[in-house]
C-alpha positions in Angstrom: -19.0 -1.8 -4.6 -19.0 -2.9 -1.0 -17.5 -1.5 1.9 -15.9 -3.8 4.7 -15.0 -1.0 7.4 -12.9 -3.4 10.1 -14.6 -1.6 13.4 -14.6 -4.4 15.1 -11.5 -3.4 17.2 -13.6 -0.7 19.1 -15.5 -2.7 22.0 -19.1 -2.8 21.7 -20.9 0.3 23.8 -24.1 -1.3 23.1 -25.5 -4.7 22.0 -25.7 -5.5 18.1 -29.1 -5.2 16.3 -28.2 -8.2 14.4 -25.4 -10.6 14.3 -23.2 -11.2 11.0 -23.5 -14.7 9.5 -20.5 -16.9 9.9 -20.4 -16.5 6.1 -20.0 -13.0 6.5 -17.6 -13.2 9.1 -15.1 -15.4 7.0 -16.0 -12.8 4.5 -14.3 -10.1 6.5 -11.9 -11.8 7.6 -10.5 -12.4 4.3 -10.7 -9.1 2.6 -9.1 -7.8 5.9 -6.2 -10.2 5.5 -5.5 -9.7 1.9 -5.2 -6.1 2.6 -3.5 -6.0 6.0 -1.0 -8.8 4.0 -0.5 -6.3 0.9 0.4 -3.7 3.3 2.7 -5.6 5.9 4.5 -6.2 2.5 5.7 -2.4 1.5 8.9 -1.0 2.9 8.7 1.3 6.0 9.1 3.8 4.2 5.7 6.2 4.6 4.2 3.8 7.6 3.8 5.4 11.1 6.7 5.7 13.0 6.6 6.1 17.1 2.8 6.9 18.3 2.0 7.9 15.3 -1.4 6.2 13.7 -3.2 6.1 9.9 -6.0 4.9 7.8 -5.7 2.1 5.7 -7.7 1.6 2.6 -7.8 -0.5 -0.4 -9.8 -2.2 -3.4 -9.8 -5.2 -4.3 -11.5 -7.4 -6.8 -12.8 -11.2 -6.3 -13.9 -13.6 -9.1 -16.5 -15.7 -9.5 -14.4 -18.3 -7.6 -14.7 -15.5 -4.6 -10.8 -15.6 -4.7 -9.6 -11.7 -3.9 -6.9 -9.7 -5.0 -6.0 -6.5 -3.4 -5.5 -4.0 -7.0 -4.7 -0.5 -5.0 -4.3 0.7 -1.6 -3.4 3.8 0.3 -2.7 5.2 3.6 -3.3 8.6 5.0 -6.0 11.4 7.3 -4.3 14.5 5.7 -5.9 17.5 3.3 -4.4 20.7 2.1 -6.1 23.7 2.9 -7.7 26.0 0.5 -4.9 28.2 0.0 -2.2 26.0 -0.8 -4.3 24.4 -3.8 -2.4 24.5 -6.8 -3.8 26.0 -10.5 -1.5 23.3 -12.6 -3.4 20.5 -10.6 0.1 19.2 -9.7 -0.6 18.6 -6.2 -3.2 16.2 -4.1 -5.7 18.0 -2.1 -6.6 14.8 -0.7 -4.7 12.6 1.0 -7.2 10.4 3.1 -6.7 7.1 2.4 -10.0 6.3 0.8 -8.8 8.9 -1.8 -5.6 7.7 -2.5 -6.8 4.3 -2.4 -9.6 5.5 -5.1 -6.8 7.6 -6.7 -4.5 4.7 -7.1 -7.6 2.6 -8.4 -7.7 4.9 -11.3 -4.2 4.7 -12.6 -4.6 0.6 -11.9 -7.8 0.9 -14.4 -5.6 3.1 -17.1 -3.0 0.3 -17.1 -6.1 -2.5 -17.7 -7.3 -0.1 -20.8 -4.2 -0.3 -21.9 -3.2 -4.0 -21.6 -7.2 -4.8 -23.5 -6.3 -2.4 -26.2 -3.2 -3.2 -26.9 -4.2 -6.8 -27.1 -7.1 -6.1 -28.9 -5.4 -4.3 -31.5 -2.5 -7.4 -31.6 -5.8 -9.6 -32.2 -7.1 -7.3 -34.9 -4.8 -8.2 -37.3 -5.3 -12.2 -36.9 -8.6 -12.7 -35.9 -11.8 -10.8 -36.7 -13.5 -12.2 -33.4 -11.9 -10.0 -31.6 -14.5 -9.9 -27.8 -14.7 -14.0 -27.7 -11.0 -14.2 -27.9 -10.3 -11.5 -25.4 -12.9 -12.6 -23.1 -11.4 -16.6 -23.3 -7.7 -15.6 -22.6 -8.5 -14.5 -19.0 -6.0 -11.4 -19.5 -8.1 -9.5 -17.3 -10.9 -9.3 -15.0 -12.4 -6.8 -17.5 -14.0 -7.5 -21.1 -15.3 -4.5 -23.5 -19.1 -3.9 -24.1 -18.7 -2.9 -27.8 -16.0 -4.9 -30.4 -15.1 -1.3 -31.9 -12.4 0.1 -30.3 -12.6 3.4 -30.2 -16.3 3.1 -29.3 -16.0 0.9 -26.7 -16.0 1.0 -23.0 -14.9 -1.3 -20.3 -17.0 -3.8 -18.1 -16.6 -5.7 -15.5 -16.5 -9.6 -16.1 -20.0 -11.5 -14.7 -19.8 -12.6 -11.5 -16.6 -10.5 -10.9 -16.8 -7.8 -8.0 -15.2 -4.4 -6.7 -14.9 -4.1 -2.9 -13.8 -1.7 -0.9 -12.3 -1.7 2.7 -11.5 0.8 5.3 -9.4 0.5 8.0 -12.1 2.4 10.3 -15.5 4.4 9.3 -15.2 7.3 7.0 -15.0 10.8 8.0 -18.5 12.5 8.0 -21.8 11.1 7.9 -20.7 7.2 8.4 -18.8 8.2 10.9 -21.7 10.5 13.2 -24.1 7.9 11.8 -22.3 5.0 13.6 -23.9 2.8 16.2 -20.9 3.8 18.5 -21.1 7.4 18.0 -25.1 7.0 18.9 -24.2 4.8 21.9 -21.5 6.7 23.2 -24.2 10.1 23.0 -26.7 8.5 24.7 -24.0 7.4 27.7 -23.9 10.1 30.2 -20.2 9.8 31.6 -19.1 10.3 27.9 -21.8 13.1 26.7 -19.8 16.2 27.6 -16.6 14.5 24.9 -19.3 13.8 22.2 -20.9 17.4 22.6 -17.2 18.6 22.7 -16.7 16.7 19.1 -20.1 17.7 17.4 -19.1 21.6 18.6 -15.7 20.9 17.0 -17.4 19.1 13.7 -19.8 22.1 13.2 -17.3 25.0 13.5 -15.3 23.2 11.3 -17.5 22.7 8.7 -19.6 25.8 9.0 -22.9 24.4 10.3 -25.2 24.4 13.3 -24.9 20.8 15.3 -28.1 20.3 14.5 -27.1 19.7 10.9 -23.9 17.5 11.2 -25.6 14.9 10.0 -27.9 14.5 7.2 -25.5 17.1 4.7 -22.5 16.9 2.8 -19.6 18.0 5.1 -16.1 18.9 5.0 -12.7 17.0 5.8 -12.7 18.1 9.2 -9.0 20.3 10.2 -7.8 23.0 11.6 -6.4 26.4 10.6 -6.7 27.0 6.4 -10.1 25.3 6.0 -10.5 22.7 2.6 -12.5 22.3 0.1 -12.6 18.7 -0.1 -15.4 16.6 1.1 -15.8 14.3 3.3 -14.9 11.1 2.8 -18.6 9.1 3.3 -20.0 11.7 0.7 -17.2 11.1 -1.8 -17.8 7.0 -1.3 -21.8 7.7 -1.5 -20.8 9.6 -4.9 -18.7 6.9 -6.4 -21.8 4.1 -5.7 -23.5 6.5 -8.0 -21.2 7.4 -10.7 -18.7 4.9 -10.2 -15.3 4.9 -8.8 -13.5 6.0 -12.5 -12.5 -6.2 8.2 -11.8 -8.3 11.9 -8.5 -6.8 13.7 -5.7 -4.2 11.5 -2.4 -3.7 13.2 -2.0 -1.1 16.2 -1.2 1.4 13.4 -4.4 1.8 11.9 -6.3 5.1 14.0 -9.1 4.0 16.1 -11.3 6.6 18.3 -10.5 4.9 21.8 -6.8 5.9 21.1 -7.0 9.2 19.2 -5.8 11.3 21.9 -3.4 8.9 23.0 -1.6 8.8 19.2 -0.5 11.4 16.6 -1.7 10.8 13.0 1.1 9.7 10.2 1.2 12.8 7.7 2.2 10.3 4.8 0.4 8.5 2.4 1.2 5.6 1.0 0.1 5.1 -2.3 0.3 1.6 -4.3 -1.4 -0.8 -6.7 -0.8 -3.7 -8.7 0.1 -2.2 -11.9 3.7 -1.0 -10.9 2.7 2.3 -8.3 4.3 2.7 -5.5 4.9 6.1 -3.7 4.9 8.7 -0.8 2.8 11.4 -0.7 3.3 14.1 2.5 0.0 14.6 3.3 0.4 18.6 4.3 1.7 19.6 1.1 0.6 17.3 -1.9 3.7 16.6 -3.5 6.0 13.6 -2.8 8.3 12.6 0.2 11.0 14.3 0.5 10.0 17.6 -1.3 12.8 20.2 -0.3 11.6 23.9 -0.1 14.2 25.2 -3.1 12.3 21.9 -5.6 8.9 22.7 -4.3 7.3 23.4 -7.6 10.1 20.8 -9.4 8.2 18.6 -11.4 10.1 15.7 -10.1 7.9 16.4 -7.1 4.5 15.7 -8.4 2.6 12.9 -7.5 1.1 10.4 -9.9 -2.0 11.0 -8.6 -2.3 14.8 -9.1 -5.0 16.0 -11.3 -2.1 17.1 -14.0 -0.2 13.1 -14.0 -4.1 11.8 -14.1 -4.7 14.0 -17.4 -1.4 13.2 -18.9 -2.2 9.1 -18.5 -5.7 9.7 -19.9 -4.8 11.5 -22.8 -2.3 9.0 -23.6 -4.9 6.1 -23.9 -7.3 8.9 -25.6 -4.8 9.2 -28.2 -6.7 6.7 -30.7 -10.5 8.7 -30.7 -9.0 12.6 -30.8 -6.5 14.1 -32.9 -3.3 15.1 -31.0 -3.4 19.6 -31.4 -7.2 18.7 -30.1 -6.2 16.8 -27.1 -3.2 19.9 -25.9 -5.8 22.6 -26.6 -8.6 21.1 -23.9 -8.3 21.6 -20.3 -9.0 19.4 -17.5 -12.2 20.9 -16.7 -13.1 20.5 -20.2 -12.3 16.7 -20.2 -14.6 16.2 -17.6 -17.8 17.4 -19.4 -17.2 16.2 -23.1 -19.7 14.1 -24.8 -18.1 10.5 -24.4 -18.4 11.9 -20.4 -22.3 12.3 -20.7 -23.6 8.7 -19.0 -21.4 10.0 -15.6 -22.2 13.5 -15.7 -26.2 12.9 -16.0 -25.7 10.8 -12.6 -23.7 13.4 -10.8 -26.3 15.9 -12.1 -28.9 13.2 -10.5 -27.0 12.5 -7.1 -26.5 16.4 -6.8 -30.1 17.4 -7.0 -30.7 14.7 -4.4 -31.8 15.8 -0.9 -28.6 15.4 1.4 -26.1 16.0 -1.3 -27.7 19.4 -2.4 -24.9 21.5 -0.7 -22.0 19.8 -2.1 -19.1 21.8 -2.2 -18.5 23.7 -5.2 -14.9 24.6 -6.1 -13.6 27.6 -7.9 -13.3 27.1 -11.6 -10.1 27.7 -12.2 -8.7 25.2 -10.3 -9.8 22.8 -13.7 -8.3 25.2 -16.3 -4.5 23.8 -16.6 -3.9 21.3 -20.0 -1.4 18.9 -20.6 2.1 20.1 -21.5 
């Protein structure tokens, strides 16, 4: 998975180590398009309004004709607070737009299992080879690894790729790592703003400024602090366990203009597989949430915890008996046997040196089922 962060709007504090090829620069220039395209193409509804400014992120896959096809994208820079987390999992913590990108990614991957299996069992009972006909019909840019169904997993195609592309650099580390975050501390008329934003940075996240970089850290925020991480350790994560750009419009946050703009509080959440919703940021739930229907159902999103276990146990349906699947919690999903490949390399990427501290949340926050 590749990341095409489209920076380039911020003029250059210092001079380039190296220059990207043109190659690469066509490169960028399409997956922004595609994405900025996708977007330009949703209804107002959840976009910045006024001054107000966002994130854009989205994934997208290309083929081994390098054509690209945006498959989820989502808006946002918000993140409930500790307190207001939710013990049904019926609310999103996280509303960056990396997440909700990721989030929507996941429910676009559901749909794919579904499509292959459904056509795999229509195949079953007419042909008995069952992955060369599945793999010749194109139906997908994904193919299984093993011709038994309810042992097999999903692959992607050869020469097909995931990419992923941000709107600006990722809160945390890529962020404070950044060529204009070093340049800008180096520059003398601008060093009392960045020691300003490294004090901010470390009272937020409950570290000296000495170690702001070089750790996990938390969404940065004020009042009710999170629990969610930041967004460049949740990307280095999903490089390791898997995920299961030239000019944006004005709309898209930038630093040069953060004081100058208020950030959007919605998210937009969309992929190619029929999602498409709202999500305000400060509370989780969906657009227009009244305070009397806070806790409606009718308010969830689809990418809370709770709609994300519902979907999976729908496609799980076929390899567990139905009284097994209502009796085991989300927490419990997570760390089953079929789960063992992805939890030995969290296990790994944990015990590694910068992502020892990673936030651990309470364990009852993974305890609700599916109704």
């Amino acid at each position: 998975m590749d990341s095409v962060p489209g920076s380039e709007t911020i003029p250059p504090l210092a001079p380039p180590k190296a220059t990207a090829s043109p190659a690469e620069k066509t490169w960028g220039r399409r997956v922004s398009e595609e994405v900025i395209s996708v977007y330009n193409s949703l209804p107002k509804k959840g976009k910045p309004q006024g001054r107000e400014v966002t994130v854009l992120a989205a994934f997208l896959l290309s083929n081994p004709s390098q054509e690209l096809q945006v498959v989820a994208l989502g808006t946002g820079t918000k993140c409930i607070g500790h307190t207001r987390r939710s013990l049904r999992g019926d609310v999103v913590n996280d509303s960056h737009a990396e997440v909700i990108a990721r989030r929507s990614l996941i429910r676009y991957l559901y749909k794919q299992i579904e499509i292959i299996t459904n056509k795999f069992r229509k195949l079953n009972h007419t042909n008995g080879n069952l992955k060369l006909r599945i793999d010749d019909e194109s139906i997908s840019a994904f193919s299984f690894k093993s011709e038994q169904l309810n042992q097999g997993k999903l692959k992607l195609k050869p020469n097909w790729q995931l990419h992923l592309y941000v709107s600006q650099l990722p809160c945390g580390g890529a962020s404070l790592n950044s060529q204009m975050f070093t340049s800008l501390s180096n520059s003398s008329s601008e060093k009392s703003n960045i020691e300003n934003f490294t004090q901010e940075c470390s009272a937020r996240q409950d570290v000296s400024s000495s170690e702001v970089t070089g750790s996990v850290h938390r969404k940065p925020g004020r009042g009710d602090t999170t629990l969610s991480v930041s967004c460049s350790d949740k990307i280095a994560r999903w490089n390791v366990v898997g995920v299961q750009a030239p000019t944006p419009p004005k709309e898209f946050q930038h630093c040069e203009t953060t004081l100058e703009t208020l950030t959007c509080g919605y998210s937009i959440c969309w992929n190619t597989s029929g999602l498409h919703e709202v999500i305000l940021g400060t509370t989780g739930r969906k657009q227009g949430t009244s305070a009397k229907g806070a806790l409606s159902p009718s308010t969830e999103s689809s990418l809370c915890k709770k709609r994300l276990l519902e979907l999976f146990v729908s496609l799980k349906q076929d390899c567990l008996p139905e009284c097994c699947l209502n009796q085991i919690t989300y927490g419990e999903l997570k760390f089953q046997g079929s789960c063992e490949e992805y939890n030995a390399a969290l296990r790994a990427f944990k015990e590694s040196g910068h992502f020892r501290n990673w936030l651990a949340k309470p364990h009852n926050l993974e305890l609700f089922w599916r109704h």
